[in-house]
C-alpha positions in Angstrom: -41.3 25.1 -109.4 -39.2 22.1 -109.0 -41.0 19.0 -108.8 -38.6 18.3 -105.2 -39.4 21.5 -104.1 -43.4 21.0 -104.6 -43.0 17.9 -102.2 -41.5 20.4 -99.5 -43.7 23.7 -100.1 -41.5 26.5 -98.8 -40.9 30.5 -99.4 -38.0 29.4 -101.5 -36.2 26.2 -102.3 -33.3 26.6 -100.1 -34.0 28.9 -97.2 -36.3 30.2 -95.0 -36.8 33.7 -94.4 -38.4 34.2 -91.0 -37.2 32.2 -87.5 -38.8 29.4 -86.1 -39.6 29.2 -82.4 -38.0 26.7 -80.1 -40.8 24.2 -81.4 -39.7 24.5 -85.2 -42.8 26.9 -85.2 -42.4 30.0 -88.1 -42.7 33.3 -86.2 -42.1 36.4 -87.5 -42.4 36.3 -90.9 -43.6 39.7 -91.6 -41.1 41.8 -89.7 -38.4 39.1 -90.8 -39.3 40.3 -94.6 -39.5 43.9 -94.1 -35.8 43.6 -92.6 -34.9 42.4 -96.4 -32.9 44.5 -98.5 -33.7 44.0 -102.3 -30.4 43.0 -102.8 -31.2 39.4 -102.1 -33.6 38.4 -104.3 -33.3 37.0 -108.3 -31.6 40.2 -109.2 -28.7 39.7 -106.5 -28.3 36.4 -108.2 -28.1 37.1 -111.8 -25.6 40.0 -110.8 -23.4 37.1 -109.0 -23.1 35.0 -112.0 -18.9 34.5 -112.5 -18.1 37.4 -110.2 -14.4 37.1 -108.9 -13.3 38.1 -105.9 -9.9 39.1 -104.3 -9.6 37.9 -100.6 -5.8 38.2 -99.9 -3.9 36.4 -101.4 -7.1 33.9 -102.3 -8.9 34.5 -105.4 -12.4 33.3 -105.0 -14.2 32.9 -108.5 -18.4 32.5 -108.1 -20.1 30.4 -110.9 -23.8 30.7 -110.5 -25.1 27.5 -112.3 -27.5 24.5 -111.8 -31.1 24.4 -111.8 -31.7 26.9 -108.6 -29.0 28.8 -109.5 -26.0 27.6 -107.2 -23.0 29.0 -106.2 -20.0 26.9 -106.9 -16.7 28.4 -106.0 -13.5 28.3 -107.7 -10.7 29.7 -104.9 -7.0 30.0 -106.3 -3.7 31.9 -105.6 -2.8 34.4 -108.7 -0.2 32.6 -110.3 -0.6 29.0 -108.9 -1.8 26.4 -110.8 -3.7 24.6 -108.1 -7.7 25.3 -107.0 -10.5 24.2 -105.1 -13.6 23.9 -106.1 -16.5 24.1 -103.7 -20.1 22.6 -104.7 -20.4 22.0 -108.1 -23.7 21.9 -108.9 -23.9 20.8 -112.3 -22.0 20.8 -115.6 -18.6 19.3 -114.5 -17.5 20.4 -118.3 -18.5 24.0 -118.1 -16.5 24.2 -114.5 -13.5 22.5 -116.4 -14.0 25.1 -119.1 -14.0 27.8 -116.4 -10.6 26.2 -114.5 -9.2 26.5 -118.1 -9.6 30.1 -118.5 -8.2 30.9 -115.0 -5.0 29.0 -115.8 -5.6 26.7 -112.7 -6.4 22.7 -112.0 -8.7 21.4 -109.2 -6.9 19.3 -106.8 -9.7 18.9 -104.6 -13.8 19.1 -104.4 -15.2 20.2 -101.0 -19.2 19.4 -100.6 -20.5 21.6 -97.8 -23.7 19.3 -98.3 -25.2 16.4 -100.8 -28.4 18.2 -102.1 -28.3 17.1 -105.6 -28.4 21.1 -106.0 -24.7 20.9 -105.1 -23.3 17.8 -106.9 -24.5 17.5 -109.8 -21.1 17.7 -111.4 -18.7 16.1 -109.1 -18.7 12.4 -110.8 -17.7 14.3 -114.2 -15.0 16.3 -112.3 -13.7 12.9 -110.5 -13.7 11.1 -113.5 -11.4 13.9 -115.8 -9.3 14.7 -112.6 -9.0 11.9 -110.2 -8.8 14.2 -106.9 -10.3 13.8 -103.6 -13.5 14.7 -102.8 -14.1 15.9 -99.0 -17.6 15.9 -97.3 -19.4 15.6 -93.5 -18.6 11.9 -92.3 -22.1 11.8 -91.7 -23.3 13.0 -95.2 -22.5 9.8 -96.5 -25.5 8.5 -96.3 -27.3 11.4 -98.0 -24.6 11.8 -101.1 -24.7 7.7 -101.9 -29.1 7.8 -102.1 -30.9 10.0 -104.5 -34.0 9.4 -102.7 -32.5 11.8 -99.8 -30.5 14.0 -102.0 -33.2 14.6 -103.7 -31.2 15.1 -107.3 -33.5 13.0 -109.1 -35.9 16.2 -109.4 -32.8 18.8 -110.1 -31.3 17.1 -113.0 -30.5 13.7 -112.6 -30.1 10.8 -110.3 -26.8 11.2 -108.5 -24.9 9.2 -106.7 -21.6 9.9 -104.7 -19.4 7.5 -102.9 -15.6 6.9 -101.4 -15.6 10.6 -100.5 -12.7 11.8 -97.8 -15.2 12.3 -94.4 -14.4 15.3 -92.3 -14.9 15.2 -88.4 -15.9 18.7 -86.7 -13.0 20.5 -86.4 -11.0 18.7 -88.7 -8.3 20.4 -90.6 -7.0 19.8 -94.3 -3.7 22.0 -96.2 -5.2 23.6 -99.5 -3.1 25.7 -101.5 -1.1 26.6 -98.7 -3.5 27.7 -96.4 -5.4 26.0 -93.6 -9.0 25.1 -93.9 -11.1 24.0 -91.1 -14.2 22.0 -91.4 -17.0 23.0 -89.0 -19.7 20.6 -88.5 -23.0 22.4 -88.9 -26.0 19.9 -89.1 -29.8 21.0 -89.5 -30.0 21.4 -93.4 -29.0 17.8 -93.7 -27.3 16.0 -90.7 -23.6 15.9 -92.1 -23.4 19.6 -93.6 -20.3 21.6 -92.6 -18.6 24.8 -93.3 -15.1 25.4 -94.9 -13.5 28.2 -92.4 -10.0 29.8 -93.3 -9.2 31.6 -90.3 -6.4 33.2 -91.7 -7.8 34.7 -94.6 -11.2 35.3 -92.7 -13.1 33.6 -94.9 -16.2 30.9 -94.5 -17.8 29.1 -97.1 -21.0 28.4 -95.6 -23.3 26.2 -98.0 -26.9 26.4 -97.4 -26.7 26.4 -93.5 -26.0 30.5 -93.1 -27.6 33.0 -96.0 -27.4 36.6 -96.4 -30.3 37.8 -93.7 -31.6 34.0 -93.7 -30.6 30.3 -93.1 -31.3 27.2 -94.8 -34.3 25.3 -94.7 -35.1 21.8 -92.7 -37.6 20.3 -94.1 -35.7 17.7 -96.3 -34.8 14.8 -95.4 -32.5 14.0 -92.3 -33.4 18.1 -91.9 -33.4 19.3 -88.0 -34.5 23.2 -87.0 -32.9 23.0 -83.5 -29.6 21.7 -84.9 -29.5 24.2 -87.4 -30.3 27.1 -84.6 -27.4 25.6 -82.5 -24.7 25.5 -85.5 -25.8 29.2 -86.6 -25.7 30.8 -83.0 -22.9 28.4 -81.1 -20.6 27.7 -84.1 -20.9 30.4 -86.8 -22.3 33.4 -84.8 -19.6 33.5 -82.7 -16.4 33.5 -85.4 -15.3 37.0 -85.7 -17.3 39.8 -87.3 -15.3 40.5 -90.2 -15.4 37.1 -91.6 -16.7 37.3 -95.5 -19.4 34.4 -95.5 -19.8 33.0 -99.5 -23.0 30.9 -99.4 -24.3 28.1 -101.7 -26.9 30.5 -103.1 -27.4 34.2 -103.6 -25.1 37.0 -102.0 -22.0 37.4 -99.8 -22.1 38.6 -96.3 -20.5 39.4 -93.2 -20.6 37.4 -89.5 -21.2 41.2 -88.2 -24.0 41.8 -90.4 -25.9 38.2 -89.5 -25.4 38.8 -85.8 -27.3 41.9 -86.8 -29.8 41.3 -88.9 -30.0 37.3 -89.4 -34.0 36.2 -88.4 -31.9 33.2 -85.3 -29.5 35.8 -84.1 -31.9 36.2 -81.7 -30.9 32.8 -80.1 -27.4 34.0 -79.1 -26.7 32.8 -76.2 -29.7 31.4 -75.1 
């Protein structure tokens, strides 16, 4: 185990499988497992390393890499040169390498959080590209200090600064299509979500997982927060919306409102 992740004992480094009361309390933990398809453990992960996959006329390519095995996304339009890259957890030259063989550039680095799990290789990529890099306004704080992005224990001490900060709600123009920026805090207090209405898509970082959510116990880490941006702000989006988190497997809004461990807090 990860030396951070022996600090902040957990069922795994990045989520929590069972629901908390309204206390923070853990409840549930046995049905919440038996609910689990095998689909989202290590196997799941290994079977998501570099898939590609076709969302309209968005390509989204899935890198699996970093020390917890991240997801960082590379989304495209077939024939453009332009990209985003979302979370890059490590290796800014293999993600390079990777842009390479697509045919396609990053012109812009969205941080859905600043665990150093997610951005380990964002001063490589600024330095080789010079492009923008886009994060919560109030993540700043978390991103500039190692001590709370805990990345000294994941690979290195990392500091980011002079990112872009996003308001909720805010909107930026990416290869053509609108993205929106939902404010989601409870994993760390300036996470958000990248939502492309239009192409139903939602990049949700470590705030929604397949069947799970992230965990809280990090620093600047809230439960109720997080319960409020799962049920009030992601819940709610429409049920066909693909959801491509910062670790293990794809899913569906529909399916969470189903089987996610807090989607019994709608609309409470």
């Amino acid at each position: 185990m990860i030396k951070a992740f022996r600090r902040y004992p957990g069922s795994f480094p990045y989520m929590r499988r069972n629901a908390p009361d309204r206390r923070g309390a853990r409840i549930g933990a046995a049905s919440a497992r038996s609910r689990l398809p095998e689909r989202c453990g290590r196997r799941t992960l290994m079977k998501e390393r570099e898939r590609r996959y076709k969302m309209g006329r968005l390509t989204v390519k899935n890198n699996v890499i970093g020390p917890i095995g991240t997801n960082c996304y590379i989304i495209f339009e077939e024939g453009k040169k332009e990209a985003v890259v979302i979370d890059p957890a490590a290796d800014g030259a293999f993600i390079l390498a990777q842009c390479r063989k697509l045919g396609v550039e990053p012109a812009a680095i969205l941080l859905t959080h600043g665990h150093g799990d997610h951005i380990g290789g964002v001063l490589e990529l600024k330095r080789a590209l010079e492009i923008p890099v886009y994060a919560g306004e109030a993540e700043r704080a978390l991103l500039a200090d190692p001590a709370l992005n805990l990345s000294p224990d994941l690979g290195g001490a990392v500091s980011v600064k002079g990112v872009e900060g996003l308001q909720d709600g805010q909107e930026l123009f990416l290869l053509g299509h609108k993205w929106q920026a939902i404010a989601t805090p409870g994993h760390t207090a300036g996470g958000v979500c990248f939502y492309l209405e239009e192409d139903k898509l939602l990049f949700s970082g470590d705030t929604l997982f397949h069947m799970s959510y992230g965990r809280t116990d990090f620093p600047t880490g809230d439960t109720r927060a997080l319960i409020r941006s799962i049920t009030e702000k992601l819940l709610v989006l429409p049920e066909d919306v693909v959801v491509y988190p910062g670790h293990e497997s794809q899913t569906t809004i529909g399916d969470e409102r189903r089987y996610n461990p807090l989607a019994g807090y709608l609309g409470r």
